[in-house]
MARMITOR-559518 format. One record per residue (C-alpha): residue in three letters; z, y, x. Coordinates in steps of 0.05 Angstrom, whole numbers, padded with zeros to 5 digits, always signed. Layout:
<rs>
AlaZYX
...
</rs>
This chain:
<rs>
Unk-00650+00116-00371
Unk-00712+00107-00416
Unk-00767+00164-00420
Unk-00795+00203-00472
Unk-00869+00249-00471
Unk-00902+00279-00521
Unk-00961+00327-00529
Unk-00999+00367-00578
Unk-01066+00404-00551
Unk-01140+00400-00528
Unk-01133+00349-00475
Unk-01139+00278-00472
Unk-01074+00250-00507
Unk-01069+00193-00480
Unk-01079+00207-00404
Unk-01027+00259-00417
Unk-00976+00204-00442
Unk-00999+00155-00396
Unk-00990+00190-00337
Unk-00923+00230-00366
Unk-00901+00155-00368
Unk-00920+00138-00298
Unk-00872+00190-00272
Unk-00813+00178-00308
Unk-00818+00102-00289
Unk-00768+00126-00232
Unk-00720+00127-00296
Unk-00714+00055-00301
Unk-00751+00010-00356
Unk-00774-00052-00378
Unk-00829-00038-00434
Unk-00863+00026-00455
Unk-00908+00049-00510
Unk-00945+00100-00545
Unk-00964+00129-00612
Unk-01011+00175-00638
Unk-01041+00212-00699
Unk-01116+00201-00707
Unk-01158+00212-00768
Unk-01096+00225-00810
Unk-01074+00151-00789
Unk-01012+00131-00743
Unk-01031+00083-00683
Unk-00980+00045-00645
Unk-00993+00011-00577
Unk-00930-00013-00544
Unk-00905-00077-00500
Unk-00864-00111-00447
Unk-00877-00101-00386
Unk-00893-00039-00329
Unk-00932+00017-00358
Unk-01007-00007-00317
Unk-01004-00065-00369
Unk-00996-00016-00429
Unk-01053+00024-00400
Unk-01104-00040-00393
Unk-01081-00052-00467
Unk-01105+00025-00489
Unk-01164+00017-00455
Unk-01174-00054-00482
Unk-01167-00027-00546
Unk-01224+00020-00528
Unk-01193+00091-00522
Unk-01213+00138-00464
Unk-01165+00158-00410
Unk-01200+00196-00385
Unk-01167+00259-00352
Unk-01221+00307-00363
Unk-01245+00282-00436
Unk-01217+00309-00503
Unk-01203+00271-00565
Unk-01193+00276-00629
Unk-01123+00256-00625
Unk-01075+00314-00664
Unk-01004+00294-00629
Unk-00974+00236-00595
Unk-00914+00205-00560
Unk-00900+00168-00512
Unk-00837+00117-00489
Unk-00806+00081-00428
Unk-00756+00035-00451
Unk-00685+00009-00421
Unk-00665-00042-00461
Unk-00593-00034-00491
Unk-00598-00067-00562
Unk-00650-00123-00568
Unk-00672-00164-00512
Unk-00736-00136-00475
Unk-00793-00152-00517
Unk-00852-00123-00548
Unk-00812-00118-00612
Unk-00772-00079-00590
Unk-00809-00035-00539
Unk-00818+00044-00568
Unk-00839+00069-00603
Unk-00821+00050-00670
Unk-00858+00054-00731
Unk-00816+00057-00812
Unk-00843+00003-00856
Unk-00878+00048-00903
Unk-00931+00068-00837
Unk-00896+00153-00854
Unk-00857+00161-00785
Unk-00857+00144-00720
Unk-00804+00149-00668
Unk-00788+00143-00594
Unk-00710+00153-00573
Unk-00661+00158-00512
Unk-00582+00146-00527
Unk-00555+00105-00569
Unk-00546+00102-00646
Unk-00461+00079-00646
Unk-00459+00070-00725
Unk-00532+00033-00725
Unk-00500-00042-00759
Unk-00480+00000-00818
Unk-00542+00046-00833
Unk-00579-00018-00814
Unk-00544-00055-00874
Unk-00553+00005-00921
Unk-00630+00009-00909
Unk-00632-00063-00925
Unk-00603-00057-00987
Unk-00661+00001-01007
Unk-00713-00048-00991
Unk-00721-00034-00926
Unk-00738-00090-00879
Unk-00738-00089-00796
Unk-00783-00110-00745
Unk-00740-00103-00683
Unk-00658-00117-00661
Unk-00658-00039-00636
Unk-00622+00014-00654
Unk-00676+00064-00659
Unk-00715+00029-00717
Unk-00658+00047-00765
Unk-00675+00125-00742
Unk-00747+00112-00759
Unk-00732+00078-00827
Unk-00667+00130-00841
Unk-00717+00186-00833
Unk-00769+00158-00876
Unk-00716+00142-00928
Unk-00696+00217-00929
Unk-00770+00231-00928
Unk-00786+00197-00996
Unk-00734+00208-01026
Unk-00741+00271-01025
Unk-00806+00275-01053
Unk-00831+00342-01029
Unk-00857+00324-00955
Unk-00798+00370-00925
Unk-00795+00333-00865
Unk-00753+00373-00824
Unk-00700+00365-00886
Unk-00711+00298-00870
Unk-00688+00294-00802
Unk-00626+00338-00815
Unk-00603+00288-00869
Unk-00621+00233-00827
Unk-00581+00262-00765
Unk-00528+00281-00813
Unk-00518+00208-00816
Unk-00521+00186-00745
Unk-00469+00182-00698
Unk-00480+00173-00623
Unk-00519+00208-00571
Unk-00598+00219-00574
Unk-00670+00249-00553
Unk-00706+00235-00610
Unk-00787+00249-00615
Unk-00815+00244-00686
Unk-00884+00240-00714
Unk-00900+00244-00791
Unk-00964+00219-00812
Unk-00967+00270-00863
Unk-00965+00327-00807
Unk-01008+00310-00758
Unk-01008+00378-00724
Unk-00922+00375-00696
Unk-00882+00341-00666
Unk-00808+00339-00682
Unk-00750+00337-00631
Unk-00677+00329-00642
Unk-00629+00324-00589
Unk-00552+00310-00577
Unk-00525+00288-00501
Unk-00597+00262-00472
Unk-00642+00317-00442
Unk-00708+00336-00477
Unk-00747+00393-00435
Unk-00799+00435-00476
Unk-00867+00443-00432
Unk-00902+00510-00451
Unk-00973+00514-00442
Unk-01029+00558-00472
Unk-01051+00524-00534
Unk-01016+00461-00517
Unk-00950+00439-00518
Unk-00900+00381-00481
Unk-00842+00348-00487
Unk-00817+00297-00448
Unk-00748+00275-00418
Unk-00760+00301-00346
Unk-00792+00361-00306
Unk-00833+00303-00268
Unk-00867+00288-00330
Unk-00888+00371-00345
Unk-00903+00397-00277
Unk-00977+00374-00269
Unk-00991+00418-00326
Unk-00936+00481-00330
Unk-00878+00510-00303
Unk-00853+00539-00359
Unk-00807+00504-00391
Unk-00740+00508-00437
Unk-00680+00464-00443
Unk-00663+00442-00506
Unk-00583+00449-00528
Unk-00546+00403-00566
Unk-00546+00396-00636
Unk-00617+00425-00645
Unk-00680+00407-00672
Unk-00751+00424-00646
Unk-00808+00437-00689
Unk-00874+00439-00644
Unk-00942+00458-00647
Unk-00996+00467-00598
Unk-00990+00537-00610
Unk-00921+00556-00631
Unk-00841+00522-00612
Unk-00787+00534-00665
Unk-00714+00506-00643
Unk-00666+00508-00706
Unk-00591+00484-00708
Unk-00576+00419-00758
Unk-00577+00479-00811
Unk-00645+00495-00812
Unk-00625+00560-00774
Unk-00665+00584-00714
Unk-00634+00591-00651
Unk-00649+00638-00587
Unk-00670+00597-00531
Unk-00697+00630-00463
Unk-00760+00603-00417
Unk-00741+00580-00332
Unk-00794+00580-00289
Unk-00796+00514-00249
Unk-00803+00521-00162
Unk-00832+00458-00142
Unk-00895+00433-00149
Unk-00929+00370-00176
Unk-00942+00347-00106
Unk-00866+00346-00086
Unk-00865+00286-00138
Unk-00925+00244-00107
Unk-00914+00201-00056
Unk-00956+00242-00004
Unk-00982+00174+00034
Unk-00914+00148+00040
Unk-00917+00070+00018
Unk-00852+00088-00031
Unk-00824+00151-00058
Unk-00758+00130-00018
Unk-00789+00137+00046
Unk-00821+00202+00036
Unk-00747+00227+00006
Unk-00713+00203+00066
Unk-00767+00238+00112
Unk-00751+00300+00070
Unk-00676+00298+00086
Unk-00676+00350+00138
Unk-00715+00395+00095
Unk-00678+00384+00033
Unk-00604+00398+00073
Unk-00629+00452+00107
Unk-00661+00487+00047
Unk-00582+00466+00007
Unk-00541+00499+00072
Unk-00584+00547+00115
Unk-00588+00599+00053
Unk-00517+00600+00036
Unk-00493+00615+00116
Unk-00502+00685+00132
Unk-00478+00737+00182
Unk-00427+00679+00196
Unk-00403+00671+00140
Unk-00410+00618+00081
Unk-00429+00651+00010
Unk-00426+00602-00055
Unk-00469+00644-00101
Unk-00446+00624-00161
Unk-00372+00605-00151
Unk-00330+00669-00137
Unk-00278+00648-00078
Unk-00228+00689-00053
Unk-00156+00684-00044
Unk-00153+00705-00120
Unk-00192+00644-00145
Unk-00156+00591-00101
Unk-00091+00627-00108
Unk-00067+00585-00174
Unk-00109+00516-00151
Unk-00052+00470-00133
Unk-00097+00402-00144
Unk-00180+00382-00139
Unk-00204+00334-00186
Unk-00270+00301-00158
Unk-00310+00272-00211
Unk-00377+00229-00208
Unk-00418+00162-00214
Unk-00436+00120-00166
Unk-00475+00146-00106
Unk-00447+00220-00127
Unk-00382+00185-00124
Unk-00379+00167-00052
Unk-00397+00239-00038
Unk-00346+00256-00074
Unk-00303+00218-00034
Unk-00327+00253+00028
Unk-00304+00313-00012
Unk-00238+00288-00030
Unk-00227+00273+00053
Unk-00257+00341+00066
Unk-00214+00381+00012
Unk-00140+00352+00039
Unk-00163+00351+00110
Unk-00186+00425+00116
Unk-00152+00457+00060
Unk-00087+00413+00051
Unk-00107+00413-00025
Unk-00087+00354-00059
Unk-00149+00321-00093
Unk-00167+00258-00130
Unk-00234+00236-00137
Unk-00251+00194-00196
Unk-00299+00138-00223
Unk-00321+00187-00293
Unk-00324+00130-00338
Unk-00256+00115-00316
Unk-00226+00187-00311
Unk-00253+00188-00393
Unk-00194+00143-00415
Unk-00142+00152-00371
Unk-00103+00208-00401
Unk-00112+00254-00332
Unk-00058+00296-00306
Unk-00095+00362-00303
Unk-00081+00432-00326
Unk-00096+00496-00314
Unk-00085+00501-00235
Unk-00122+00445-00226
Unk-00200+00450-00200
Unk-00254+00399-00231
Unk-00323+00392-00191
Unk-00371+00345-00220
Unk-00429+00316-00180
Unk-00492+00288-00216
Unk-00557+00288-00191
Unk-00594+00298-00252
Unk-00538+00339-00288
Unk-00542+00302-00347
Unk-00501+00235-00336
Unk-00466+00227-00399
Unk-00400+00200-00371
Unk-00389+00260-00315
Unk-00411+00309-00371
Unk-00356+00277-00424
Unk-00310+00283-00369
Unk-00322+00353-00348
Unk-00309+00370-00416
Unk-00235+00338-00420
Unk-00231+00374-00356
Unk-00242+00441-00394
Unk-00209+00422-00457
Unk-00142+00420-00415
Unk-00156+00481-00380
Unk-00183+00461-00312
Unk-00242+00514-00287
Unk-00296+00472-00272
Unk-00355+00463-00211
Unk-00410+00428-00224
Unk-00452+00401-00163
Unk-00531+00385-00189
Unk-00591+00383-00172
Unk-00638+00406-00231
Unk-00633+00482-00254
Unk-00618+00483-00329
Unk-00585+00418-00336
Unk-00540+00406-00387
Unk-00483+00398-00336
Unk-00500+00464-00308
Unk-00502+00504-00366
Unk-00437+00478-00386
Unk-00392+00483-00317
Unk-00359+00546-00305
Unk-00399+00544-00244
Unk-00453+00521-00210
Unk-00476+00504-00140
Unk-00551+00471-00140
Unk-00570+00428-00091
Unk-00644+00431-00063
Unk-00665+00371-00058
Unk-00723+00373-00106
Unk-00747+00321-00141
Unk-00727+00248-00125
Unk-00765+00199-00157
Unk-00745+00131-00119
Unk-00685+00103-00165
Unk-00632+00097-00105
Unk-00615+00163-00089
Unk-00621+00195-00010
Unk-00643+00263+00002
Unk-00604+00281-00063
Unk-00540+00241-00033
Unk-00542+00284+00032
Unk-00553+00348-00008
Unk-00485+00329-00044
Unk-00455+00324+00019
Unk-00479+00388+00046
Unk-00449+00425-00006
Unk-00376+00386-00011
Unk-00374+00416+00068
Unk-00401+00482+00047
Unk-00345+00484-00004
Unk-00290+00446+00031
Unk-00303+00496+00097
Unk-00307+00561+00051
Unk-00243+00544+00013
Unk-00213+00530+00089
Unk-00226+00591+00103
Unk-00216+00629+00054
Unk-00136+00600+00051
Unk-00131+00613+00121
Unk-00132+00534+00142
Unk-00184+00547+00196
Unk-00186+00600+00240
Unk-00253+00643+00248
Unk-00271+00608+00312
Unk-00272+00539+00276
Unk-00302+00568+00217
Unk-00369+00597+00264
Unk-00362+00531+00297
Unk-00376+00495+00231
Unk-00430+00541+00218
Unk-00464+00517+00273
Unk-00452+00434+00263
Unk-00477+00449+00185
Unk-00546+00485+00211
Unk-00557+00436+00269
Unk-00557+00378+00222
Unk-00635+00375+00204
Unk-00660+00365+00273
Unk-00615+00317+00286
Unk-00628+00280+00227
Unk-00704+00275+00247
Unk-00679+00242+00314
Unk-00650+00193+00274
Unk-00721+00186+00230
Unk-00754+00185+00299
Unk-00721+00122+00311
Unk-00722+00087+00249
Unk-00768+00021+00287
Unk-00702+00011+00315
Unk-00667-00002+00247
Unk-00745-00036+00217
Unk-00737-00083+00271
Unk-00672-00104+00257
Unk-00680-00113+00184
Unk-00738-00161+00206
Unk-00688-00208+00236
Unk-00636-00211+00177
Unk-00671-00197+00112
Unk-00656-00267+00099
Unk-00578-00262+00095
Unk-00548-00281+00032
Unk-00483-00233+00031
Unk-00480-00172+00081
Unk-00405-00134+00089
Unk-00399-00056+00105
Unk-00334-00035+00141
Unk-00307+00024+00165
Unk-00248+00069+00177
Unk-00235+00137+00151
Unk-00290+00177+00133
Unk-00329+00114+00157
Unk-00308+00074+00091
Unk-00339+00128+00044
Unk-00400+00114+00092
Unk-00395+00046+00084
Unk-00385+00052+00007
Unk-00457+00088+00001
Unk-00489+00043+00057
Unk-00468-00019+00013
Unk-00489+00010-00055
Unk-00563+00025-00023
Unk-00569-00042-00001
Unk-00549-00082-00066
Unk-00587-00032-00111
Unk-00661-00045-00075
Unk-00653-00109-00043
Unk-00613-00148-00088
Unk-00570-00177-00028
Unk-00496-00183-00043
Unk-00460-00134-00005
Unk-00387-00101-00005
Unk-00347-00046+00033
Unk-00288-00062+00063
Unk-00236-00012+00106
Unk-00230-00036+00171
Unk-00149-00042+00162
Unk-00149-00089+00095
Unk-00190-00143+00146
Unk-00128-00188+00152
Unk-00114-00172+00081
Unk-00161-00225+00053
Unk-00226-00208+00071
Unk-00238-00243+00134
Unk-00233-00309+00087
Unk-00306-00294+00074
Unk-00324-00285+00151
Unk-00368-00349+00168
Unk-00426-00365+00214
Unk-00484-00319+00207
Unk-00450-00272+00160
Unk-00478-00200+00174
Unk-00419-00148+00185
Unk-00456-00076+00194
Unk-00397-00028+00218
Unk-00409+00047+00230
Unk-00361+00073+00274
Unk-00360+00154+00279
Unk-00293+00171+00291
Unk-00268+00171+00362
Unk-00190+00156+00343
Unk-00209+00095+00308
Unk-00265+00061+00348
Unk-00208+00022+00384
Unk-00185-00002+00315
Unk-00265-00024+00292
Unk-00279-00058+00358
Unk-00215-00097+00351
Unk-00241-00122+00273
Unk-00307-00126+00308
Unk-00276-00175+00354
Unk-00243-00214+00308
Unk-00306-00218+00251
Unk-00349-00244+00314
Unk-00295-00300+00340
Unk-00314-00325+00269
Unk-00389-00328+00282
Unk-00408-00256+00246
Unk-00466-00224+00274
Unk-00454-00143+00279
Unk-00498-00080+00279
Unk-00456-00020+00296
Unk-00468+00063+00287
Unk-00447+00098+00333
Unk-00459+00166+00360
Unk-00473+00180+00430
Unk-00415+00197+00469
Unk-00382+00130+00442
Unk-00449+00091+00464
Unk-00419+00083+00536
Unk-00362+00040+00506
Unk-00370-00030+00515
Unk-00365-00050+00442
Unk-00379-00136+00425
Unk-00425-00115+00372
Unk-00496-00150+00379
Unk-00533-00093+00362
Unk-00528-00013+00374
Unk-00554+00038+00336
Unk-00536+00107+00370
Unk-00536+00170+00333
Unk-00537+00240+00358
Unk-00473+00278+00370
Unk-00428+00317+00324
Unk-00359+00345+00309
Unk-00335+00278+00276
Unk-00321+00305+00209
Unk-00390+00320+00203
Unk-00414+00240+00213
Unk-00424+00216+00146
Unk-00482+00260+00138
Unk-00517+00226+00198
Unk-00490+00164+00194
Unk-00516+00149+00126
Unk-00588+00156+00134
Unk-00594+00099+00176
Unk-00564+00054+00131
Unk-00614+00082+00079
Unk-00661+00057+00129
Unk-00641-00007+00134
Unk-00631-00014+00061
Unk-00702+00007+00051
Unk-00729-00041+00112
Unk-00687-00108+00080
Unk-00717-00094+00009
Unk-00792-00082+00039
Unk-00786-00147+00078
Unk-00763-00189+00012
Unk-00817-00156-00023
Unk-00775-00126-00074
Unk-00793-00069-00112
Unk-00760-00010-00082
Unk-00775+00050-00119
Unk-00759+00018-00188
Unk-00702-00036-00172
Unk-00691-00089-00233
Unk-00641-00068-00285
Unk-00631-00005-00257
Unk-00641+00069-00290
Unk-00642+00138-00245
Unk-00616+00175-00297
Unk-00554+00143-00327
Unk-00547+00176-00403
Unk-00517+00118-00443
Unk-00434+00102-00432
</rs>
C-alpha cells in the first residue's frame, strides 16, 4: 500500500522520484506527488490520478526530467497514495505541506489518534488543507519545530512521534535543511539505498535497484537522518543505533517487463524458473535441507499442533500446507485468516509451531500475529520472499522463497514459490518423524524437481486457455469448485479472477453443491472445476452433471491419465501428470491464465487492479 522515494545527490531529482514512483505503482494507488527543496524554497507538485499525469504536470510546470541532466534541486520526495482517510483527491494526494511552508511530509500507515492531535493543532492556530491523517504529522512536526525555537529538527520529530500512535514510514523535508532528509519508521518498511555521494529511500527494493544494491533495512522505532554523503539511524532517544548493509541479487531488469504486454505475464512465464530456483537448491544427495530451520527429531519432538498463518493469496497456500502437514505428517494444523487469528484469543503454546507466509514480509496483520504467536511461546517460521524483511528478521526462522521481484499486484510466481516450500517442509518434517519411508521420500524428490518443465507444457499451451477466455469474458458471475486439495485450488483460481477482472466469482467444495449453492446455477452460468484427484473425479463429474442439467457451461482441469474419462464438461484443459498431491502447483497456473486472458479481453488494467494494494501494511 502507498509508496514512498526520496533522494539527495548529483542527479536529476525529479527523474529519480518519477521513475522511483513508476515502480512502486505495483503497490496500489490512486494519486501521487512530489516535493522538493530548490533555492532554499519548498515546491509541491501533487494530484489525482496515475503517476504519467503527475509527470506531464512537472514538465508543464517546466522542470527537466531528464535522466542524464543535473539540477539544482538539494533533496526531494516522492509519494504514491492509497487512499484510507479522505476521499481521493488532489487535496489529499502526498505529499503534505504544514501551513507555515517549514515541513513537508509523505507517509505510509496510519496515524490511529489523528481526530485528537487534529483538534489540538486547531486550537494553536493551525488550520488544514486536506481530510488525511498525515497533514496532522506535517503540522505536529512543525508545531514541535517552532516551538522550539532553535531549528532542532530532529528534536522535533521525536516530540512529534512521541505523540503519535499508529503505524508509519514517514519521509520529512525541512526547508530550513535543505541538504537531509529525515525518516522515521514504525510497522511500514522504509529501505535505505546507498550510493556514492547520493543517497535513497524509498518503500521498496524496486524503487533502489536501478541505481545500487546496497541497501539497509530500517527497524522499528528509529529515525533516519540522511545526507548525500553520510546515513545516521538513531532510536526515538536521539541515540544511534548499529545497523548492517545486504547486498541485493537481482537486477533492475528482473523488474521490467522484458517485452511482455504486463508484468503478470512475464511472472507467470518465470514460474518454472522461480520454483526451480525455491526447490532444486534445497534437494541434495536425496535429501531435503531447510537452511535456516534446524529439523530433526529434536525440533519436532515437542510440536504437537501447526498454526498456518497468512492473507489472502498466501492464505490458500497455506491451506495447501495445512492439507500437506496432517496428510504426511499426521500433525494437527489450523491455518488462519491473520486478521482474524489477531482477535481470537488462539489456543497456542509452546508445542505448538507458527509459519507465517507473506510475500513481501511486511503485511502488518501476519506480522501482529506472528508476534502473539511468540508472545505465547510458539517458535515461529516465516515463509517470504524479500531478504531483510521485517517478518524475517523477526521469525525464529526463515525460509526465502525465490521468486524475485513481482511487480503485477495479483500474485503468481510468488504463489507457486509458497507452495514449493509448504511441500519442501511438509515432506522434510514427513520424514524426519518417520511418516514416509525413504523410497517415498526420493520419490517426492523427484515430483518436486520435475515440476518446472512441466509447468512450461502448461505455458506452451496457454492459446488453449486465451481462446477460451475469448468466448466467456462476458459472464457476469463465474463459480470455482473442487474437492480436496482441489478447493484450495479453487480458492486461489477464484481470488485471481475477481482481483484483475472484476467478475464476481466464488469457490465452492464440490460436496456443499446441494447445500445451497446450486440455487445460483442458471443458464449460461460459467462453473470452471479442476479435478486432480483420481478418488474424487467420480464425485466432480457427478456435480458436473448436475450444474449442466441446469444450463451451466463447464471448463474442467484435468491431468492426463484422467483425460480418457468421458467427463460432460464442455471444455478440457489437460495437464501433465503427477503424484496427485503434487496438483495444486500445476493446476493453478492455468487458472492464472485464464484470469489474466478474461481481464485482457475486458480491457481492465491488469497489473494495477482498482482498489487494490500489493503490499497490504494498514489493518
Amino acid at each position: 500500500m502507498c509508496g514512498i522515494v526520496g533522494y539527495i545527490g548529483a542527479r536529476n531529482t525529479l527523474s529519480v522520484l518519477i521513475k522511483g514512483l513508476k515502480t512502486l505503482e505495483y503497490r496500489g494507488y490512486d494519486s501521487a506527488g512530489v516535493s522538493f527543496i530548490k533555492d532554499g524554497e519548498l515546491n509541491l507538485i501533487k494530484k489525482k490520478g496515475r503517476v504519467n499525469e503527475l509527470e506531464e504536470e512537472v514538465a508543464s510546470l517546466g522542470f527537466n526530467l531528464d535522466e542524464h541532466k543535473t539540477n539544482k534541486i538539494s533533496s526531494g520526495i516522492g509519494h504514491t497514495r492509497w487512499a484510507t482517510h479522505g476521499a481521493p483527491s488532489d487535496e489529499n494526494s502526498h505529499p503534505h505541506l504544514s501551513m507555515n511552508g517549514k515541513i513537508c511530509v509523505v507517509h505510509n500507515g496510519i496515524i490511529e489518534n489523528y481526530a485528537e492531535l487534529r483538534k489540538f493543532l486547531k486550537k494553536k492556530g493551525y488550520e488544514f488543507k486536506s481530510e488525511t491523517d498525515t497533514e496532522v504529522a506535517a503540522q505536529l512536526i512543525e508545531y514541535y519545530y517552532v516551538k522550539s525555537g532553535n531549528n532542532d529538527i530532529e528534536a522535533a520529530v521525536c516530540r512529534a512521534l512521541a505523540d503519535i500512535v499508529g503505524s508509519y514510514a514517514l519521509c520529512i523535508l525541512c526547508v530550513d535543511k535543505p541538504d537531509q532528509l529525515i525518516c522515521a519508521k514504525k510497522d511500514n518498511p522504509i529501505v535505505i539505498g546507498l550510493g556514492k555521494n547520493e543517497n535513497f529511500v524509498a518503500s521498496d527494493i524496486t524503487a533502489l535497484i536501478e541505481y545500487t544494491r546496497d541497501v539497509v533495512f530500517m527497524e522499528d522505532n528509529c529515525y533516519l537522518v540522511m545526507k548525500k554523503d553520510s546515513i545516521e539511524i538513531k532510536d526515538i532517544h536521539g541515540e544511534p543505533v548499529e545497523y548492517s548493509v545486504s547486498t541485493v541479487e537481482w537486477d533492475a531488469d528482473a523488474a521490467q517487463k522484458g517485452g511482455y504486454a504486463h508484468f503478470m505475464m512475464k511472472e507467470m512465464f518465470e514460474e518454472p524458473s522461480a520454483f526451480d530456483a525455491t526447490v532444486r537448491p534445497r534437494i541434495q544427495d536425496e535429501r531435503i535441507y531447510l537452511e535456516h530451520i534446524p529439523v530433526d527429531k529434536e525440533f519436532l519432538a515437542g510440536i504437537t499442533n501447526i498454526n498456518i498463518i497468512a492473507c489472502g493469496t498466501a492464505y490458500h497456500a497455506g491451506c495447501v500446507g495445512k492439507f500437506l502437514f496432517e496428510k504426511l505428517c499426521r500433525i494437527p494444523t489450523v491455518c488462519g485468516v491473520a486478521s482474524e487469528f489477531i482477535y481470537s484469543d488462539p489456543l497456542i503454546d509452546e508445542h505448538t509451531l507458527t509459519i507465517v507466509i507473506s510475500q513481501s514480509g511486511e503485511t502488518l496483520d501476519t506480522r501482529n500475529a506472528m508476534k502473539i504467536a511468540k508472545e505465547k511461546g510458539s517458535r515461529t517460521i516465516a515463509v517470504v520472499n524479500v531478504i531483510g524483511s521485517t517478518i524475517a528478521r523477526e521469525a525464529d526462522y526463515v525460509l526465502y522463497t525465490a521468486a524475485g521481484p513481482e511487480i503485477s499486484v495479483a500474485s503468481t510466481k510468488a504463489y507457486t514459490t509458497q507452495l514449493g516450500c509448504m511441500y519442501l517442509m511438509a515432506i522434510k518434517f514427513a520424514y524426519t518423524l518417520g511418516c514416509i519411508t525413504p523410497e517415498k521420500y526420493k520419490e517426492y524428490h523427484a515430483e518436486l524437481l520435475a515440476i518446472p518443465e512441466k509447468l512450461k507444457a502448461i505455458l506452451s499451451k496457454q492459446n488453449q486457455i486465451q481462446r477460451f477466455a475469448s468466448t466467456q469474458f462476458n459472464a457476469d458471475s463465474i463459480f470455482f469448485m473442487g474437492r480436496g486439495l482441489d478447493y484450495y485450488l479453487s480458492m486461489e483460481a477464484s481470488l485471481k479472477l475477481k482481483e484483475i477482472s472484476y467478475i464476481h466469482s466464488e469457490a465452492y467444495a464440490g460436496g456443499e453443491l446441494k447445500h445451497g449453492t446450486i440455487a445460483l446455477i442458471e443458464d449460461g452460468t460459467l462453473v470452471v472445476s479442476p479435478i486432480t484427484q483420481d478418488e474424487l473425479a467420480s464425485k466432480m463429474e457427478s456435480n458436473i452433471k448436475e450444474v449442466r442439467t441446469r444450463g451451466a457451461t463447464v471448463l474442467a482441469i484435468i491431468p492426463e491419465r484422467l483425460a480418457k474419462n468421458s467427463f460432460s464438461c464442455d471444455e478440457k484443459f489437460v495437464i501433465p501428470d503427477c503424484d496427485e498431491i503434487f496438483a495444486p502447483i500445476l493446476g493453478v497456473l492455468p487458472c492464472q491464465l485464464f484470469a489474466y486472458y478474461m481481464a485482457v479481453n475486458k480491457g481492465c488494467d491488469v497489473d494495477k487492479p482498482r482498489n487494490l494494494a500489493k503490499s497490504v501494511t494498514v489493518e
